[in-house]
Chimera marker file (.cmm) of the C-alpha trace (Angstrom):
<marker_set name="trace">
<marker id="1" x="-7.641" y="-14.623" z="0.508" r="1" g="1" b="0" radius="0.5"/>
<marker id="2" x="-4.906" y="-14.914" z="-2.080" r="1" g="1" b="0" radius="0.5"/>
<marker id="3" x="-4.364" y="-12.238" z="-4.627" r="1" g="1" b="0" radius="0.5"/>
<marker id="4" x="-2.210" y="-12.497" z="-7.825" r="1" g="1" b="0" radius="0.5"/>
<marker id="5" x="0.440" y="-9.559" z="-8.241" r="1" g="1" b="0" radius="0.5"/>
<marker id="6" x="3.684" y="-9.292" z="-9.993" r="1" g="1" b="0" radius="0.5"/>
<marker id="7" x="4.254" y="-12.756" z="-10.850" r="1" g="1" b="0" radius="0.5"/>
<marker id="8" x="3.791" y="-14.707" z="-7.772" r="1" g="1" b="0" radius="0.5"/>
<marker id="9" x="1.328" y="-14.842" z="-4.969" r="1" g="1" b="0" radius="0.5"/>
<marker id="10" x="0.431" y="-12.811" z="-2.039" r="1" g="1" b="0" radius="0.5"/>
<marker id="11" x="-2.020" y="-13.913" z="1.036" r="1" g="1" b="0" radius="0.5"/>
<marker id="12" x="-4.319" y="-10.951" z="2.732" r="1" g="1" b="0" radius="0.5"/>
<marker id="13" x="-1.658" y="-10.426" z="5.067" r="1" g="1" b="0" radius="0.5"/>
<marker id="14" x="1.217" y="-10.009" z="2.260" r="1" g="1" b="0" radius="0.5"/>
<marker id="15" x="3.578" y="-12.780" z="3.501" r="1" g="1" b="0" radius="0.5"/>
<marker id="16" x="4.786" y="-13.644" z="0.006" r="1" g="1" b="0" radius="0.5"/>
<marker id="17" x="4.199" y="-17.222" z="-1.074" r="1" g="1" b="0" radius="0.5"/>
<marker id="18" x="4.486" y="-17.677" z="-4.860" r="1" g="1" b="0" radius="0.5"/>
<marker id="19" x="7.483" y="-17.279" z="-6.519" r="1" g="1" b="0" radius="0.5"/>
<marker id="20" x="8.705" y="-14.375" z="-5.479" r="1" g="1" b="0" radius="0.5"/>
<marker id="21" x="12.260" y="-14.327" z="-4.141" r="1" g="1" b="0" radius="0.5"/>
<marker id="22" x="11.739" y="-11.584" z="-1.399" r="1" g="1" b="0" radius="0.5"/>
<marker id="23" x="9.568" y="-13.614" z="1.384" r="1" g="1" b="0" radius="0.5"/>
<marker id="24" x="9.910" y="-10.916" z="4.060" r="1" g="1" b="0" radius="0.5"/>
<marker id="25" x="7.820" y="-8.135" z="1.849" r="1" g="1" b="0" radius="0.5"/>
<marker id="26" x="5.394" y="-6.753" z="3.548" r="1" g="1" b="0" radius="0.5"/>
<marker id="27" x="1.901" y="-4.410" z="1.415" r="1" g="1" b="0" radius="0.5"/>
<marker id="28" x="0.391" y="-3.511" z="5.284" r="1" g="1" b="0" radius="0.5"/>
<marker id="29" x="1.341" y="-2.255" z="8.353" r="1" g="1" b="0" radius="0.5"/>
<marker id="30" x="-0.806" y="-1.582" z="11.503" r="1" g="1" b="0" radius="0.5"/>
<marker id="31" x="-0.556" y="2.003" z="12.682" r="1" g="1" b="0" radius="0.5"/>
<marker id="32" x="-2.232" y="3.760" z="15.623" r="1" g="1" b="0" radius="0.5"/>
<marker id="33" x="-5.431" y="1.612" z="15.553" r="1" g="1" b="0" radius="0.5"/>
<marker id="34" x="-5.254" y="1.273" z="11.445" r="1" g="1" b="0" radius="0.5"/>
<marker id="35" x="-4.258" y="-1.060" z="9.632" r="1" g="1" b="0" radius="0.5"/>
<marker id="36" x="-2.911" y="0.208" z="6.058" r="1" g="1" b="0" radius="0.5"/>
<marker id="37" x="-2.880" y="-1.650" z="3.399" r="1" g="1" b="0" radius="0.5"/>
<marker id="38" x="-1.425" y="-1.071" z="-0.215" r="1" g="1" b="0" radius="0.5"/>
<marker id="39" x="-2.641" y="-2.110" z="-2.998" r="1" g="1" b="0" radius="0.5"/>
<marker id="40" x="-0.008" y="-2.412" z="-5.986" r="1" g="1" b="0" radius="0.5"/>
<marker id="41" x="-0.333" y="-2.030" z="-9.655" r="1" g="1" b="0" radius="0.5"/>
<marker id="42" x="2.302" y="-2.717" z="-12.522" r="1" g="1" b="0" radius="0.5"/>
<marker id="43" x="1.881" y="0.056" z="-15.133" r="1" g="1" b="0" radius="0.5"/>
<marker id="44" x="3.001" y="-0.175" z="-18.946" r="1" g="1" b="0" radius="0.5"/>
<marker id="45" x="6.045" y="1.868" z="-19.360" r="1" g="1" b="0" radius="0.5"/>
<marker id="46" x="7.918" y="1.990" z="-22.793" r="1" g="1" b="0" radius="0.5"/>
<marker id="47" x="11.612" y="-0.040" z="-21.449" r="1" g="1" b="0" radius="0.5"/>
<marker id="48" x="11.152" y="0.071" z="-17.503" r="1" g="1" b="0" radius="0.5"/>
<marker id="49" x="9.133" y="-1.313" z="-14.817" r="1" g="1" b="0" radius="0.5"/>
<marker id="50" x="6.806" y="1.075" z="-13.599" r="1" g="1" b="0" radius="0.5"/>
<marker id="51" x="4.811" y="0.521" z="-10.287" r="1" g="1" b="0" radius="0.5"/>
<marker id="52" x="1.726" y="2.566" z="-8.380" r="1" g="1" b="0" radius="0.5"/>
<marker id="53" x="-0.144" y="1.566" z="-5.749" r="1" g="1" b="0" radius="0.5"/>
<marker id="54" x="-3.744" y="2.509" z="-3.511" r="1" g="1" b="0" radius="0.5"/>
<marker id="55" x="-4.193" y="2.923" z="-0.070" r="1" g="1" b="0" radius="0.5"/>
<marker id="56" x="-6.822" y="1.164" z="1.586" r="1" g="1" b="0" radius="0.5"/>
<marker id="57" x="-7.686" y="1.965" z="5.626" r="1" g="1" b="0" radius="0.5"/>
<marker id="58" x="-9.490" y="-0.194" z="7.680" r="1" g="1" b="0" radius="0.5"/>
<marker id="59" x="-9.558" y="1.260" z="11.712" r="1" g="1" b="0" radius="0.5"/>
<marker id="60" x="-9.282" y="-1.811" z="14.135" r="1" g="1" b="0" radius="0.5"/>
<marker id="61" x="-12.314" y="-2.178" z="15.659" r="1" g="1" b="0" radius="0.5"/>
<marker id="62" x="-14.101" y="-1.957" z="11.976" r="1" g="1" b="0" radius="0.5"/>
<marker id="63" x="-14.516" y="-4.212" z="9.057" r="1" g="1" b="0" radius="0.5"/>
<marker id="64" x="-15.323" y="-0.905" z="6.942" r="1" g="1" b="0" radius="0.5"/>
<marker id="65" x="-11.875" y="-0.276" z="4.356" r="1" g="1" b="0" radius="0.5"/>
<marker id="66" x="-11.707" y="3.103" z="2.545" r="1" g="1" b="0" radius="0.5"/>
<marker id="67" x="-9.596" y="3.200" z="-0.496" r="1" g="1" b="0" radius="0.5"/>
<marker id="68" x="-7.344" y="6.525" z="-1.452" r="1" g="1" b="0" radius="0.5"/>
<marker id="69" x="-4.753" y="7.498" z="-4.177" r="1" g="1" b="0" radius="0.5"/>
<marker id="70" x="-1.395" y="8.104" z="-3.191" r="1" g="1" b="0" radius="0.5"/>
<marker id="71" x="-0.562" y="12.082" z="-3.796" r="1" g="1" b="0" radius="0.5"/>
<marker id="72" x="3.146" y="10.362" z="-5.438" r="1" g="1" b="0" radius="0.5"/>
<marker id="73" x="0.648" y="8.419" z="-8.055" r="1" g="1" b="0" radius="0.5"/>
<marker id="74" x="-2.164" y="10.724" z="-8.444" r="1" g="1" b="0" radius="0.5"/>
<marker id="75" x="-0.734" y="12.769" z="-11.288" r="1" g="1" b="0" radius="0.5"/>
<marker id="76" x="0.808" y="9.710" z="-13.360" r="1" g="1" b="0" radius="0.5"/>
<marker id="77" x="3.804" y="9.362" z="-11.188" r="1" g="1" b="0" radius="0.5"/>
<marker id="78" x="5.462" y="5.925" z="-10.784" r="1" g="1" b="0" radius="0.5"/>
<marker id="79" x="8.457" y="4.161" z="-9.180" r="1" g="1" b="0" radius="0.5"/>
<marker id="80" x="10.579" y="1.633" z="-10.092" r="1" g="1" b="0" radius="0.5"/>
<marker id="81" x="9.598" y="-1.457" z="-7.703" r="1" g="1" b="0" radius="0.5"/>
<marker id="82" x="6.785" y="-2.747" z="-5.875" r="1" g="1" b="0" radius="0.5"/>
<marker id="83" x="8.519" y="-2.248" z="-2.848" r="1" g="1" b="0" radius="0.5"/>
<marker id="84" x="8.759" y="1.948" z="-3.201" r="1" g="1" b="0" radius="0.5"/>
<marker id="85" x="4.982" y="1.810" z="-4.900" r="1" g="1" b="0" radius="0.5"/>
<marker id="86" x="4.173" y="0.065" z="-0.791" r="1" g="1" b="0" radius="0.5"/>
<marker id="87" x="6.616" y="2.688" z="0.609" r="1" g="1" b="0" radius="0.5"/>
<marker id="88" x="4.801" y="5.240" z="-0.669" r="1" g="1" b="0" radius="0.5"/>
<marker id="89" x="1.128" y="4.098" z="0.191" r="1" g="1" b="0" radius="0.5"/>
<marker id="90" x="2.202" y="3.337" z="4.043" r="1" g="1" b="0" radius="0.5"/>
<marker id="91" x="4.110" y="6.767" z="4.389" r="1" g="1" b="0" radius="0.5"/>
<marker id="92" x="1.028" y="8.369" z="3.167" r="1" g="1" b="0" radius="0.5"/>
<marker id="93" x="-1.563" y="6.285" z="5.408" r="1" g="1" b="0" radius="0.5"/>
<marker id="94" x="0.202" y="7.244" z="8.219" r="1" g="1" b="0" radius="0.5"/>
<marker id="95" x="0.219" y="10.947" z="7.651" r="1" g="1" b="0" radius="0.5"/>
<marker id="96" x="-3.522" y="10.806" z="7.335" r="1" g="1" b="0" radius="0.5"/>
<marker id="97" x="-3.562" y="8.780" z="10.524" r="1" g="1" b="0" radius="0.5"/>
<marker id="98" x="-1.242" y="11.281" z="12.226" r="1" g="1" b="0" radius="0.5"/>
<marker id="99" x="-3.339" y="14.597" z="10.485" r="1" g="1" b="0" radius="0.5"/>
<marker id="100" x="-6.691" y="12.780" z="12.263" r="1" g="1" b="0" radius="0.5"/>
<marker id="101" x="-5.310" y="12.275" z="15.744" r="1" g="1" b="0" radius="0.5"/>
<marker id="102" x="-3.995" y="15.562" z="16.051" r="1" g="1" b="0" radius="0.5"/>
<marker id="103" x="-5.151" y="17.554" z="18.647" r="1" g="1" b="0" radius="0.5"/>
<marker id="104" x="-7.531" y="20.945" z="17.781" r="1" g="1" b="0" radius="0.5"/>
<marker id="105" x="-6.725" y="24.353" z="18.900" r="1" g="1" b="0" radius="0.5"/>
<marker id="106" x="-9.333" y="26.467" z="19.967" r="1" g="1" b="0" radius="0.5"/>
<link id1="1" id2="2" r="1" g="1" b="0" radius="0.2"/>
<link id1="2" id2="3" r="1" g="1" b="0" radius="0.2"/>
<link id1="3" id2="4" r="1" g="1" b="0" radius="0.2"/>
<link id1="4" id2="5" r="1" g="1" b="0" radius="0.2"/>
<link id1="5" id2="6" r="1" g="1" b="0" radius="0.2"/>
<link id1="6" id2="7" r="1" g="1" b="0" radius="0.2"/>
<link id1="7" id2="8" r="1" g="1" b="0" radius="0.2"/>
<link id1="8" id2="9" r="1" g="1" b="0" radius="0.2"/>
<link id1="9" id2="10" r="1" g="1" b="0" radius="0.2"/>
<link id1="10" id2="11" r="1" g="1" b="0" radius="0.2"/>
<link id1="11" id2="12" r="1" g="1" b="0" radius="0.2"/>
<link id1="12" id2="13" r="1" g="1" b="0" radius="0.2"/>
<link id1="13" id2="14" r="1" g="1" b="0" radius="0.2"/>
<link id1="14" id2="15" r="1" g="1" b="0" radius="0.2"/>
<link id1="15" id2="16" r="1" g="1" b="0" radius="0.2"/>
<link id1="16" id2="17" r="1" g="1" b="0" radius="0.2"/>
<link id1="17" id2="18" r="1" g="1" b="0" radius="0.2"/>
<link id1="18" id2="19" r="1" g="1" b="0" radius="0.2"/>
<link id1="19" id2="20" r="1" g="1" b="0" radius="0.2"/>
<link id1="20" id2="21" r="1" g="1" b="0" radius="0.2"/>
<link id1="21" id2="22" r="1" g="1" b="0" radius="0.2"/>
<link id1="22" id2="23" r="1" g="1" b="0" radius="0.2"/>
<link id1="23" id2="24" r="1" g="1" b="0" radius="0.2"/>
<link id1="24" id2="25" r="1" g="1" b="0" radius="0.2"/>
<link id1="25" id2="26" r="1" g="1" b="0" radius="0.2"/>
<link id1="26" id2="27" r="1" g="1" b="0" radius="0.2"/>
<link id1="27" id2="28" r="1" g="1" b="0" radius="0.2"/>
<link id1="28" id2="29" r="1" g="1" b="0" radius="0.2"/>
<link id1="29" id2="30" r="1" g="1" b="0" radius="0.2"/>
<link id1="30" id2="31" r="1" g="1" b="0" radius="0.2"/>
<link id1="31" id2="32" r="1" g="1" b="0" radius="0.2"/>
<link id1="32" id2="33" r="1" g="1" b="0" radius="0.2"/>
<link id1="33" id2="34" r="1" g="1" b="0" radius="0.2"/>
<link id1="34" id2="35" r="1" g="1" b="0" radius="0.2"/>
<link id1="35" id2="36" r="1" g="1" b="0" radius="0.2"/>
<link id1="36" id2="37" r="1" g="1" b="0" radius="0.2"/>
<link id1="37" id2="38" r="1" g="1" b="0" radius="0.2"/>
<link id1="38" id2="39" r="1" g="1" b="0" radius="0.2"/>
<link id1="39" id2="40" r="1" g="1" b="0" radius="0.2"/>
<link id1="40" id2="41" r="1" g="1" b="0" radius="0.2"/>
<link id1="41" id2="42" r="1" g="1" b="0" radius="0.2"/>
<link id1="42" id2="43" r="1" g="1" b="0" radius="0.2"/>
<link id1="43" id2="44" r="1" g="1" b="0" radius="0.2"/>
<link id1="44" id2="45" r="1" g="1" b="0" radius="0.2"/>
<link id1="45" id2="46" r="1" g="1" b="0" radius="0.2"/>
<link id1="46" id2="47" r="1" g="1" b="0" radius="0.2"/>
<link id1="47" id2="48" r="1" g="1" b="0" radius="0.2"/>
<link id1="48" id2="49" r="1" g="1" b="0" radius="0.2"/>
<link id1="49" id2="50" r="1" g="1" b="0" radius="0.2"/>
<link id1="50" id2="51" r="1" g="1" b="0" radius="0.2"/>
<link id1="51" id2="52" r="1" g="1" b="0" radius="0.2"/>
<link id1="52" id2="53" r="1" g="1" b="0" radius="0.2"/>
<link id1="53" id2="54" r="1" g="1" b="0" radius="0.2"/>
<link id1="54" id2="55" r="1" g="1" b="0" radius="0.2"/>
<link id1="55" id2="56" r="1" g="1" b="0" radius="0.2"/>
<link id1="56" id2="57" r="1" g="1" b="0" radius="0.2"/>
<link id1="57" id2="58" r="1" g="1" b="0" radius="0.2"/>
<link id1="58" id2="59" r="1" g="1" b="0" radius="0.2"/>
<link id1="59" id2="60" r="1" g="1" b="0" radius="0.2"/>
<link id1="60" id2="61" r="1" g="1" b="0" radius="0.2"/>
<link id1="61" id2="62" r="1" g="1" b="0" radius="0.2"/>
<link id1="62" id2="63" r="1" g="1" b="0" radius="0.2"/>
<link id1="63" id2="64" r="1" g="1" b="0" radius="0.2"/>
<link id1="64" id2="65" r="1" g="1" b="0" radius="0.2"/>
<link id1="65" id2="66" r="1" g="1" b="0" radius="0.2"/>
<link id1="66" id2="67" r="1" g="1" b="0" radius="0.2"/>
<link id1="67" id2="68" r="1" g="1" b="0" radius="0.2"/>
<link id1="68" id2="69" r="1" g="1" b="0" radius="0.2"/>
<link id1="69" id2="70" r="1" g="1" b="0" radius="0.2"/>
<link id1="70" id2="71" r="1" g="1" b="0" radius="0.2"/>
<link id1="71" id2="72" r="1" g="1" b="0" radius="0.2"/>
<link id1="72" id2="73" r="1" g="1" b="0" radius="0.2"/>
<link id1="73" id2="74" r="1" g="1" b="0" radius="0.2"/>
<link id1="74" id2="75" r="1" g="1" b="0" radius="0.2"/>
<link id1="75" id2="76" r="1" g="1" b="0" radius="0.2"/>
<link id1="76" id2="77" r="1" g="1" b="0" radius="0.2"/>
<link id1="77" id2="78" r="1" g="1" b="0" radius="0.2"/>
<link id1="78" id2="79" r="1" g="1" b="0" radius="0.2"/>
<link id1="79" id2="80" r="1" g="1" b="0" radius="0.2"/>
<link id1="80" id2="81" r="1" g="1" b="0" radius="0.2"/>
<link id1="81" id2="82" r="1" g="1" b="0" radius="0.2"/>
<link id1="82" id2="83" r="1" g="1" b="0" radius="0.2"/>
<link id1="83" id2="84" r="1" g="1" b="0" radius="0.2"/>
<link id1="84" id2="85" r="1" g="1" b="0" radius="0.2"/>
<link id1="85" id2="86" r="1" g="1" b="0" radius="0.2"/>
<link id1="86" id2="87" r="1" g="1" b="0" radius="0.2"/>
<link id1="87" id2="88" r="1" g="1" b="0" radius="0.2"/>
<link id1="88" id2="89" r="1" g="1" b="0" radius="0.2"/>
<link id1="89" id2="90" r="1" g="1" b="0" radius="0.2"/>
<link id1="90" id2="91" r="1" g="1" b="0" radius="0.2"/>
<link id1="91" id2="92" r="1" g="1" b="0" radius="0.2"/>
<link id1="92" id2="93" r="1" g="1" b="0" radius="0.2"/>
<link id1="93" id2="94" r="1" g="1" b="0" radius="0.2"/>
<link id1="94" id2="95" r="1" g="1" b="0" radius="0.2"/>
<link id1="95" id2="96" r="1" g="1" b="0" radius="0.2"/>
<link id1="96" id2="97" r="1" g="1" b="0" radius="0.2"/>
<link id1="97" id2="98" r="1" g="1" b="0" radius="0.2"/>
<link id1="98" id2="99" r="1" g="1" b="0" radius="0.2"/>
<link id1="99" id2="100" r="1" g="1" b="0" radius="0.2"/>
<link id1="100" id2="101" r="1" g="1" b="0" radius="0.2"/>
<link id1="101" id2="102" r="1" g="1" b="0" radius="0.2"/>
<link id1="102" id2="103" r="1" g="1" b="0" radius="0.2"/>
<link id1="103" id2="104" r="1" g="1" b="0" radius="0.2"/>
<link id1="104" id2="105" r="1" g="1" b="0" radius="0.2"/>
<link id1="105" id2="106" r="1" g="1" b="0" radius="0.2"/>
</marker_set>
């Protein structure tokens, strides 16, 4: 599955192959049983680039995703590259990840 974004070319598992000059970027990362995926957006900004992404989840032994905003993005924040917009997203997914496997106390 290819998917256009930001001028170039990016395969499901975001491997860049278009013309993109950083080939090692990566919009996923697998994480305690989940992969996390982010999804990345170029917003209009007056004289900058402006960038946001979404978080999708998938657990491993499911084919079921479930998309959610990124708190940094939520309230019309941006950053200035794909590559922080993906930061973002992952460092997010993996505090929900870490909020659901932590233990209760009763």
């Amino acid at each position: 599955m290819k998917v256009a974004l930001l001028g170039g070319l990016f395969n499901f598992c975001g491997a860049a192959i278009g013309n993109l000059r950083d080939k090692d970027m990566k919009n996923n990362l697998i994480y305690k049983g989940y992969r996390l995926s982010a999804i990345v957006r170029r917003q209009s900004a007056a004289n900058a680039s402006a960038f946001t992404a979404t978080l999708m989840m998938v657990p491993h032994d499911s084919s079921i995703a479930s998309s959610c905003g990124v708190p940094a993005f939520l309230k019309g924040g941006t950053v200035a590259t794909p590559a922080l917009a993906v930061d973002a997203a992952i460092l997010h997914g993996r505090q929900l990840v870490d909020q659901m496997n932590r233990p209760t106390v009763r």
